[in-house]
mmJSON file of the N, C-alpha and C atoms, coordinates in Angstrom:
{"data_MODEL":{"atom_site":{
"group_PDB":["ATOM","ATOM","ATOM","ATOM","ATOM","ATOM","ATOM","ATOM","ATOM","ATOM","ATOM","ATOM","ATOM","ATOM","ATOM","ATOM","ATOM","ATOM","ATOM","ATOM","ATOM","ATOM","ATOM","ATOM","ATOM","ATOM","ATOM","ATOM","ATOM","ATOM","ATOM","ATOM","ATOM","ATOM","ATOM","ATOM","ATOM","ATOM","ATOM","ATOM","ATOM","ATOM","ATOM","ATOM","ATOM","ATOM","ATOM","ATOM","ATOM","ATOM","ATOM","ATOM","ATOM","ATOM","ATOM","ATOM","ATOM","ATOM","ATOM","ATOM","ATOM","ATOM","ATOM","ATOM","ATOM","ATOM","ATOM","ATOM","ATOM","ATOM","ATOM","ATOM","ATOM","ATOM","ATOM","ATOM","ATOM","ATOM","ATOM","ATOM","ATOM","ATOM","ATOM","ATOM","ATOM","ATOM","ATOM","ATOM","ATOM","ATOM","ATOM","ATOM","ATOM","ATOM","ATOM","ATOM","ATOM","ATOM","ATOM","ATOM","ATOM","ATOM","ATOM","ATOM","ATOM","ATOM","ATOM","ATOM","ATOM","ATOM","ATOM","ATOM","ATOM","ATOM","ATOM","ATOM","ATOM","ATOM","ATOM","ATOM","ATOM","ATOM","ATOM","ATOM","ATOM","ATOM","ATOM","ATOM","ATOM","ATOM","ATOM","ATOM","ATOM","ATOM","ATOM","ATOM","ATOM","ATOM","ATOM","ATOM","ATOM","ATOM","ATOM","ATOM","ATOM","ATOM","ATOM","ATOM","ATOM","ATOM"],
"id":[1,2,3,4,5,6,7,8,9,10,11,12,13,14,15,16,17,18,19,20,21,22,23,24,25,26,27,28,29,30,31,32,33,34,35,36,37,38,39,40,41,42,43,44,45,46,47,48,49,50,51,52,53,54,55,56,57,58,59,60,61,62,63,64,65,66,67,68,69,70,71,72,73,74,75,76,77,78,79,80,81,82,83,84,85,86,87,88,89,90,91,92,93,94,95,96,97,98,99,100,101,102,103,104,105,106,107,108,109,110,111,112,113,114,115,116,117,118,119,120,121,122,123,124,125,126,127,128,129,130,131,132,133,134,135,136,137,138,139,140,141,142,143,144,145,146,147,148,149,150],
"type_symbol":["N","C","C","N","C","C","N","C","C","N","C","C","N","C","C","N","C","C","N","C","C","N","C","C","N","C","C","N","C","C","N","C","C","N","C","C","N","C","C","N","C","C","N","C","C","N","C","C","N","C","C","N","C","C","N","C","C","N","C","C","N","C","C","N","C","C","N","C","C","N","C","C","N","C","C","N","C","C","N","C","C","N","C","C","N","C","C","N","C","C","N","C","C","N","C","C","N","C","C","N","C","C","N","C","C","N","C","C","N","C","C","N","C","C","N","C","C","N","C","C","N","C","C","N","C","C","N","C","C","N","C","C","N","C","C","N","C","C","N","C","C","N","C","C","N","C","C","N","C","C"],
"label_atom_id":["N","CA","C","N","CA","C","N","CA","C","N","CA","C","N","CA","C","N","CA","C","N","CA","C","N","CA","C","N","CA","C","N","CA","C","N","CA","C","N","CA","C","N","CA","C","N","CA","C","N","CA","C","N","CA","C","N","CA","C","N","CA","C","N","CA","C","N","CA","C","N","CA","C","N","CA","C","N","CA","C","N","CA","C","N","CA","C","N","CA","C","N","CA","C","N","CA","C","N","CA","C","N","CA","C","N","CA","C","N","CA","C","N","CA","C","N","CA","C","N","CA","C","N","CA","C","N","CA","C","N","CA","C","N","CA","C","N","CA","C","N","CA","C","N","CA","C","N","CA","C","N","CA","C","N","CA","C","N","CA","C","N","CA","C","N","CA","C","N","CA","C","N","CA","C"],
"label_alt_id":[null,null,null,null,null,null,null,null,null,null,null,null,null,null,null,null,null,null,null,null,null,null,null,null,null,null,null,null,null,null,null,null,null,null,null,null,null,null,null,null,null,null,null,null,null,null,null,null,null,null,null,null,null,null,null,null,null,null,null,null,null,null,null,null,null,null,null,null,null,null,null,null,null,null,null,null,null,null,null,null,null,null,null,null,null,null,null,null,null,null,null,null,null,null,null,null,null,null,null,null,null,null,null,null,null,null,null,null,null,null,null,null,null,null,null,null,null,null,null,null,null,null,null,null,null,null,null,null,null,null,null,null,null,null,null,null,null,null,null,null,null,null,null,null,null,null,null,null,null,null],
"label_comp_id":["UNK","UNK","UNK","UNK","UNK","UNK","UNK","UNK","UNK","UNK","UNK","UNK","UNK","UNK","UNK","UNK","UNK","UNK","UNK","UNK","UNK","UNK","UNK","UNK","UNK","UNK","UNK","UNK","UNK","UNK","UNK","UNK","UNK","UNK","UNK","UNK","UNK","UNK","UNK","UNK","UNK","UNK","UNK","UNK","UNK","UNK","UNK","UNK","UNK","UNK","UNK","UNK","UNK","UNK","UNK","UNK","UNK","UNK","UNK","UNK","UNK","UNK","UNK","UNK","UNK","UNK","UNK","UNK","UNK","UNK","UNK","UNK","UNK","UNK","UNK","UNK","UNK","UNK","UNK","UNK","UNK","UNK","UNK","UNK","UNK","UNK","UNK","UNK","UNK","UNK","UNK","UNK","UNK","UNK","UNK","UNK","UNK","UNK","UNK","UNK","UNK","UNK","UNK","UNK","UNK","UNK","UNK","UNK","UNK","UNK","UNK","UNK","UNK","UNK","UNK","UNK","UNK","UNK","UNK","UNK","UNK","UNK","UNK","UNK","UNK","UNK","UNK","UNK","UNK","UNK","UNK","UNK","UNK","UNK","UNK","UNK","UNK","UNK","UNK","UNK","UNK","UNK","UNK","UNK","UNK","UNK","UNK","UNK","UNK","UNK"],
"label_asym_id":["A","A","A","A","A","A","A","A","A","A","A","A","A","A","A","A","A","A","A","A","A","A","A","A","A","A","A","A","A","A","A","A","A","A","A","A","A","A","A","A","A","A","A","A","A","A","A","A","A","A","A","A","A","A","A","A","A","A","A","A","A","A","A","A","A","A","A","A","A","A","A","A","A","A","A","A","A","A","A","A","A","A","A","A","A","A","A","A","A","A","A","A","A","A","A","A","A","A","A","A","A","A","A","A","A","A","A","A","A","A","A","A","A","A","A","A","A","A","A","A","A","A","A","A","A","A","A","A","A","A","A","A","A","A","A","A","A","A","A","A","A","A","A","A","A","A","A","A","A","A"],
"label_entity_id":["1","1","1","1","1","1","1","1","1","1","1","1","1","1","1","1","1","1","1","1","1","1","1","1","1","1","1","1","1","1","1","1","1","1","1","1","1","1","1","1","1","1","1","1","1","1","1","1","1","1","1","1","1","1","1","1","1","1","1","1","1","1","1","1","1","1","1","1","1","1","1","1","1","1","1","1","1","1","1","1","1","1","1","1","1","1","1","1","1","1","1","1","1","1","1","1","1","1","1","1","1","1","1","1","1","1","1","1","1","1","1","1","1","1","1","1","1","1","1","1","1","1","1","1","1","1","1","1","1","1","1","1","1","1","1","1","1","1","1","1","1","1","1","1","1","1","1","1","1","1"],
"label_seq_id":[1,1,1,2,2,2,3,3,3,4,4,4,5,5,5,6,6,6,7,7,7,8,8,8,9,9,9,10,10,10,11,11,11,12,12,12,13,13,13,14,14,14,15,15,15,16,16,16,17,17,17,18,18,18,19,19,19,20,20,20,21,21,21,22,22,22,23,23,23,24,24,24,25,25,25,26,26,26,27,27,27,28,28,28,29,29,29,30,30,30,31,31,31,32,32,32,33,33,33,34,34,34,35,35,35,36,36,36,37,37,37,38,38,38,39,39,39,40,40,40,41,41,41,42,42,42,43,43,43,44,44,44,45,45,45,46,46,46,47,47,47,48,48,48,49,49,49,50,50,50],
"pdbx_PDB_ins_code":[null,null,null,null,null,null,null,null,null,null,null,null,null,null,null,null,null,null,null,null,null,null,null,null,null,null,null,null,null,null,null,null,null,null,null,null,null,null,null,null,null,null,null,null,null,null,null,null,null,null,null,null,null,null,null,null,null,null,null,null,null,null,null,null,null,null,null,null,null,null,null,null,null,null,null,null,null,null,null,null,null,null,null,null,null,null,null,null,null,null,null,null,null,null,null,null,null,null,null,null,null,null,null,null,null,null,null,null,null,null,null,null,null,null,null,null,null,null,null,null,null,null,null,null,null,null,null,null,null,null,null,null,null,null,null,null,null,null,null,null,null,null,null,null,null,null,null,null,null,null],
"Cartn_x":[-40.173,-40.684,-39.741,-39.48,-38.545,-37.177,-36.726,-35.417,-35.432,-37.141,-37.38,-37.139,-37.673,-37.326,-36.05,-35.256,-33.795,-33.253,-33.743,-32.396,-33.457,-34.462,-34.811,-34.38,-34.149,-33.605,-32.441,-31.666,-30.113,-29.887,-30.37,-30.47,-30.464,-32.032,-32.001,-31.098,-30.556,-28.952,-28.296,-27.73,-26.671,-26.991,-28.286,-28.515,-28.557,-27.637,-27.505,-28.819,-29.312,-30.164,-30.329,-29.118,-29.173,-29.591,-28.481,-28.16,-29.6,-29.802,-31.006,-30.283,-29.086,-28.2,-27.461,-27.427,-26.172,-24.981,-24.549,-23.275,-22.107,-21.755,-19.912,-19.047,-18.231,-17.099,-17.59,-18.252,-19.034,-18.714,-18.794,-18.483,-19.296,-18.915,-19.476,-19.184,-20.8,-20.0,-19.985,-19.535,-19.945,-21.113,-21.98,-23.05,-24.146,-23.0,-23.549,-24.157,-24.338,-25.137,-23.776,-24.61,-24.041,-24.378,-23.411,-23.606,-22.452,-22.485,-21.807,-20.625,-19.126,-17.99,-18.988,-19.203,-19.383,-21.058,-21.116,-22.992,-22.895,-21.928,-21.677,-20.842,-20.149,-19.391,-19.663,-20.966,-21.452,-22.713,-23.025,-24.163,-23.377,-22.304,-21.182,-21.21,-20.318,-20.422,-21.796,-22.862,-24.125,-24.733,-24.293,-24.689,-25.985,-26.699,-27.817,-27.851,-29.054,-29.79,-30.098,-29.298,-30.353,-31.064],
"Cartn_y":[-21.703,-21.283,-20.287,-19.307,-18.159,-19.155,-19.924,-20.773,-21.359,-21.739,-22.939,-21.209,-20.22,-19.257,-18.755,-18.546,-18.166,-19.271,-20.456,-21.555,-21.73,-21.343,-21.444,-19.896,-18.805,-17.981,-17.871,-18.543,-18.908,-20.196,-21.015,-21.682,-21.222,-20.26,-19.658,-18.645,-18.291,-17.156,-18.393,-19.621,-20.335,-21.163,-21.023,-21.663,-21.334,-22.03,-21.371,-21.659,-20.292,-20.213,-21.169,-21.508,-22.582,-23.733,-24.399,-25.905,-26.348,-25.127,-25.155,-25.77,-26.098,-26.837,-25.468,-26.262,-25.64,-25.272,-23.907,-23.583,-24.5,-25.033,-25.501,-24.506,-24.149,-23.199,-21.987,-21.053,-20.136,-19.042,-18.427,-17.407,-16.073,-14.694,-13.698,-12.91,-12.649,-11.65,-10.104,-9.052,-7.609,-6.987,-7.819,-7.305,-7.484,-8.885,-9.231,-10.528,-10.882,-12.58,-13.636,-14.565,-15.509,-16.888,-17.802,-19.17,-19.753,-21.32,-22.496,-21.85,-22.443,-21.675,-22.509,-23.678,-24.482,-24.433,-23.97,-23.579,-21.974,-20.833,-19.941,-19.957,-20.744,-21.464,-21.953,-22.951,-23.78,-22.601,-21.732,-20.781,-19.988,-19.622,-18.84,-19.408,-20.739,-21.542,-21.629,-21.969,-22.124,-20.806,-19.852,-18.354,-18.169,-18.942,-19.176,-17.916,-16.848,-16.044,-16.554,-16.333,-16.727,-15.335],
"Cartn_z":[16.631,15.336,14.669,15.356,14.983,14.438,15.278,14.566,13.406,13.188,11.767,10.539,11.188,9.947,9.619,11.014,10.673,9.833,9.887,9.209,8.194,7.93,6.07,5.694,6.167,5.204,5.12,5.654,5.619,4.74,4.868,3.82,2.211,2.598,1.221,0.355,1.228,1.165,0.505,1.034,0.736,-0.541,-0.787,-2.295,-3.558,-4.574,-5.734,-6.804,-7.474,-8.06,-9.265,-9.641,-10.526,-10.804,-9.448,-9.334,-8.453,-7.357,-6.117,-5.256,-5.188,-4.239,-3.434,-2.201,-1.219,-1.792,-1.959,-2.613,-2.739,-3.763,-4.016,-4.638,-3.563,-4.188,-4.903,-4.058,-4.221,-4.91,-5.695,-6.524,-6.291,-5.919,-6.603,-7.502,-8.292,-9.557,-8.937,-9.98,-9.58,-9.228,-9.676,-9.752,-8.282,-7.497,-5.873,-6.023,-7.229,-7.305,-7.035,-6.441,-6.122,-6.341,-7.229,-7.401,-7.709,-7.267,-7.268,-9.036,-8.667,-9.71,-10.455,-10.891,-12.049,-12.297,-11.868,-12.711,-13.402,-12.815,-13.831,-14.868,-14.856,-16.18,-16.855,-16.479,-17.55,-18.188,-17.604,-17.671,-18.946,-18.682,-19.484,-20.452,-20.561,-22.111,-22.734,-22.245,-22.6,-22.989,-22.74,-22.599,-22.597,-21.203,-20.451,-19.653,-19.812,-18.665,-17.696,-17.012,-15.313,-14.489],
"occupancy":[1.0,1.0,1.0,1.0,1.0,1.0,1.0,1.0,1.0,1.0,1.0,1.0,1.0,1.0,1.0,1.0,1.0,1.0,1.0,1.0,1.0,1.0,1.0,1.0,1.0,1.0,1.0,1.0,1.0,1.0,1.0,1.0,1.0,1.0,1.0,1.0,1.0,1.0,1.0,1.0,1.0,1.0,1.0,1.0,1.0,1.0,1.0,1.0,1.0,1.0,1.0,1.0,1.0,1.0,1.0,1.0,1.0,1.0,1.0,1.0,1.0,1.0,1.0,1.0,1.0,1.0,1.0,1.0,1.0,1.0,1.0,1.0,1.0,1.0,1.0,1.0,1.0,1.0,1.0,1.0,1.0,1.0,1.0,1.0,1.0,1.0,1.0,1.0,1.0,1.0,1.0,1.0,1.0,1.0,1.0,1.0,1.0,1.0,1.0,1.0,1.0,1.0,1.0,1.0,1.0,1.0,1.0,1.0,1.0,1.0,1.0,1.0,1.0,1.0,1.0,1.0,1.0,1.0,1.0,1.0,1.0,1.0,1.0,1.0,1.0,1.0,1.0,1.0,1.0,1.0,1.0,1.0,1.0,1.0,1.0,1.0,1.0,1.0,1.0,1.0,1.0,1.0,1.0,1.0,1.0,1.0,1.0,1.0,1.0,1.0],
"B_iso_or_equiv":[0.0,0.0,0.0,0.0,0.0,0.0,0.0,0.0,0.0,0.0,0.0,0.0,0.0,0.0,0.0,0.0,0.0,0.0,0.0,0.0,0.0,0.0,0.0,0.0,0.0,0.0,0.0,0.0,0.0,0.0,0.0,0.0,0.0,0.0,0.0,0.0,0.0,0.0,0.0,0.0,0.0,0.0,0.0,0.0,0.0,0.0,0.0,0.0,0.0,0.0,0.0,0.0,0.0,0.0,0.0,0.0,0.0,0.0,0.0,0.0,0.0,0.0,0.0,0.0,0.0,0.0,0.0,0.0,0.0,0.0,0.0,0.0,0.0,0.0,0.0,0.0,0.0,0.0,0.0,0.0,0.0,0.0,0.0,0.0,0.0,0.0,0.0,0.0,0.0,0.0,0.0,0.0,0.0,0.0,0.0,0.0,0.0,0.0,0.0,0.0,0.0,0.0,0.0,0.0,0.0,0.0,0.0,0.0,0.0,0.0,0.0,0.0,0.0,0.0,0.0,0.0,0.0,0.0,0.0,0.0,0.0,0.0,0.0,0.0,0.0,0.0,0.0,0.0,0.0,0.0,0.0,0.0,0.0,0.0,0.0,0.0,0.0,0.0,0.0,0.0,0.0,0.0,0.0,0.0,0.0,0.0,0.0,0.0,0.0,0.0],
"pdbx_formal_charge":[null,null,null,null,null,null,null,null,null,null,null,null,null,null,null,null,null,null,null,null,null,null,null,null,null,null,null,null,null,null,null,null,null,null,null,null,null,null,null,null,null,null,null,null,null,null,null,null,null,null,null,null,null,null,null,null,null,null,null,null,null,null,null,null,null,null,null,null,null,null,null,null,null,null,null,null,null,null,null,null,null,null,null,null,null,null,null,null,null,null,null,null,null,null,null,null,null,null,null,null,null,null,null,null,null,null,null,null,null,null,null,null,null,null,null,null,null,null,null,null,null,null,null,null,null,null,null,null,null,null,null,null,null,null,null,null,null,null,null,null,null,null,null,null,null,null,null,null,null,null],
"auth_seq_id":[1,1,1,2,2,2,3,3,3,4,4,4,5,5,5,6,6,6,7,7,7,8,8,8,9,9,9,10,10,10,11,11,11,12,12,12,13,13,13,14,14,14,15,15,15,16,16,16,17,17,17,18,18,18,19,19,19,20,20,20,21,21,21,22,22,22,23,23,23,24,24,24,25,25,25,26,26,26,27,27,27,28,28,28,29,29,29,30,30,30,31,31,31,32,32,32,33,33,33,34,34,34,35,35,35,36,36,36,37,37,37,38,38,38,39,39,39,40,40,40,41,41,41,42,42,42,43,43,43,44,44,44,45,45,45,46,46,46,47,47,47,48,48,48,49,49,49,50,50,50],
"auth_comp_id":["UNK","UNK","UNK","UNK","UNK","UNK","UNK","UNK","UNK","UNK","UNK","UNK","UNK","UNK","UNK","UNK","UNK","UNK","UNK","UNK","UNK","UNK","UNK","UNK","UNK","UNK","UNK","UNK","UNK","UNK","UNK","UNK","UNK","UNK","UNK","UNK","UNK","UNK","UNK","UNK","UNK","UNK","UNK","UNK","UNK","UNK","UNK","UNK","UNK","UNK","UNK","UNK","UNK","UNK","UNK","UNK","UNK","UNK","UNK","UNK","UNK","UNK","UNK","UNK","UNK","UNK","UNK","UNK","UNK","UNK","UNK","UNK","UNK","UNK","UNK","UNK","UNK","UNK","UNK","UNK","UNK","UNK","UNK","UNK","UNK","UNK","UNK","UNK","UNK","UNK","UNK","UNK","UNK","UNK","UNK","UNK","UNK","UNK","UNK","UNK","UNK","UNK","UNK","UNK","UNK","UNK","UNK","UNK","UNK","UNK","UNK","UNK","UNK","UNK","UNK","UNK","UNK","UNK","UNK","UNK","UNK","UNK","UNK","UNK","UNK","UNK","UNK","UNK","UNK","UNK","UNK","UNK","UNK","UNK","UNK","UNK","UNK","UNK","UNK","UNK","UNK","UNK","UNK","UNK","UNK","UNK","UNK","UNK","UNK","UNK"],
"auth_asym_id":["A","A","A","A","A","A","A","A","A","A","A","A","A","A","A","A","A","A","A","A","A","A","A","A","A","A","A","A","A","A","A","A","A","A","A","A","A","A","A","A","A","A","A","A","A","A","A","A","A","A","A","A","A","A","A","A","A","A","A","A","A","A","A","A","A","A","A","A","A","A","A","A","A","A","A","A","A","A","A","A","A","A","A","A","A","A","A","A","A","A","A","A","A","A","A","A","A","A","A","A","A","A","A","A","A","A","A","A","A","A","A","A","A","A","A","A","A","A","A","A","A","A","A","A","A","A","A","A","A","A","A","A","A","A","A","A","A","A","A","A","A","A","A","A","A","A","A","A","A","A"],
"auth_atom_id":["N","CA","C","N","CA","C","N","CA","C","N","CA","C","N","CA","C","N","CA","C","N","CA","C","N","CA","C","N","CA","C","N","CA","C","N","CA","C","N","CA","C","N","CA","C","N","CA","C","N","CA","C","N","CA","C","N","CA","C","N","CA","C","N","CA","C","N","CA","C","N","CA","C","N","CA","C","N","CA","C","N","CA","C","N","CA","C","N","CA","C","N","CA","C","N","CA","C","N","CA","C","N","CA","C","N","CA","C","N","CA","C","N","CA","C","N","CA","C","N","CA","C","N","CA","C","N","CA","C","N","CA","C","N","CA","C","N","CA","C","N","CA","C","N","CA","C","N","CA","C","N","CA","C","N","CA","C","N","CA","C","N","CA","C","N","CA","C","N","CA","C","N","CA","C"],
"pdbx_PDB_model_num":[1,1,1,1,1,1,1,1,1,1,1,1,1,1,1,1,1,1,1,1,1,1,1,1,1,1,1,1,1,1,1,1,1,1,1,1,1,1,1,1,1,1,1,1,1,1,1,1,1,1,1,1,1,1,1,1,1,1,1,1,1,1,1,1,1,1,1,1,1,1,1,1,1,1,1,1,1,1,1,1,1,1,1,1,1,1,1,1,1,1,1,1,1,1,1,1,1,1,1,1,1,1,1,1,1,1,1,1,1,1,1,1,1,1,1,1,1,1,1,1,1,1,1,1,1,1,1,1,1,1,1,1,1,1,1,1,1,1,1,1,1,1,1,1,1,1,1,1,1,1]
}}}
């Protein structure tokens, strides 16, 4: 049981808030958030709040 929780909150570490997918080519900003390079880019152009 303890294992089914370590690998869902590791999971949940490795998922970008965006896409909800498993990180691609992971980016952090200054601020410590973390998501996939091409979902904060497109977030950027779109100048989408996440």
């Amino acid at each position: 049981m303890a294992e089914s929780s370590a690998l869902e909150e590791l999971q949940s570490e490795l998922t970008c808030p965006v896409c909800l997918e498993l990180f691609r080519d992971p980016v952090i900003l200054e601020c410590g958030h973390h998501f996939c390079q091409v979902c904060i880019i497109q977030c950027w152009e779109a100048k989408v709040v996440v």
